[in-house]
C-alpha positions in Angstrom: -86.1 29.8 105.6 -85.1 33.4 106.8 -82.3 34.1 110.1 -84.0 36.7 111.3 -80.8 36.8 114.1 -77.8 38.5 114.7 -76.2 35.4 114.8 -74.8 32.2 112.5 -76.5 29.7 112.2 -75.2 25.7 111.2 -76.4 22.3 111.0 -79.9 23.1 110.3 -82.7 20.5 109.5 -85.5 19.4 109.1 -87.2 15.9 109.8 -88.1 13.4 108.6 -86.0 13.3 105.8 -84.7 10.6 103.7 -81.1 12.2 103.5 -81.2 12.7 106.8 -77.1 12.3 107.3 -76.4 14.6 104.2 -79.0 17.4 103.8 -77.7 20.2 106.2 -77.7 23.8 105.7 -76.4 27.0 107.1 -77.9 30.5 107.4 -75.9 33.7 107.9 -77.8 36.7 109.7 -80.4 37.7 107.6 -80.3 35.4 104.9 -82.3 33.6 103.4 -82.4 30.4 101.5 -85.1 27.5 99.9 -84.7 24.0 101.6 -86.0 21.0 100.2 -86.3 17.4 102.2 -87.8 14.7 101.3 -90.6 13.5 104.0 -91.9 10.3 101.9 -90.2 7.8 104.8 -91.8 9.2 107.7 -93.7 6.3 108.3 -97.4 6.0 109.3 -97.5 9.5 111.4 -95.1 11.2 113.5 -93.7 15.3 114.4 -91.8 17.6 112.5 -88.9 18.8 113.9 -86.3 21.0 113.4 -82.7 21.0 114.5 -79.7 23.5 114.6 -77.0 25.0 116.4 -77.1 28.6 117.2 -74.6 30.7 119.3 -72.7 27.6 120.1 -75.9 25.9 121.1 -77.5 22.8 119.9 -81.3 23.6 119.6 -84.7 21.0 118.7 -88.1 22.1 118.1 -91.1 20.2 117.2 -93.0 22.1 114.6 -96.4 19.9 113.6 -97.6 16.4 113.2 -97.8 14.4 109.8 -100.1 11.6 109.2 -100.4 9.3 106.1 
């Protein structure tokens, strides 16, 4: 992942992921950084999503769909 902002940015992840509770990361403007989850207890098929707070601001976005 690349912050591509002006801005810090905490709490990042990504779901599903097994460690859900423990595998956070944080970016600094223009950094850059590999991030691995582990997806193998999605389920049967659900969304992607990412989460993070940015600017003070707690932000979601659903990214794709998974299906196994």
């Amino acid at each position: 992942m690349t912050n591509k902002t002006s801005y810090f940015i905490d709490s990042i992840r990504i779901m599903p992921d097994r460690q859900l509770e423990t595998n956070y990361i944080s970016l600094k403007p223009n950094e850059s950084k590999n991030h691995r989850t582990d997806m193998s207890g999605g389920g049967t098929d659900g969304a992607y999503v990412i989460e993070y707070r940015i600017g003070g601001f707690f932000r979601s976005k659903t990214f794709g769909y998974y299906s196994n």
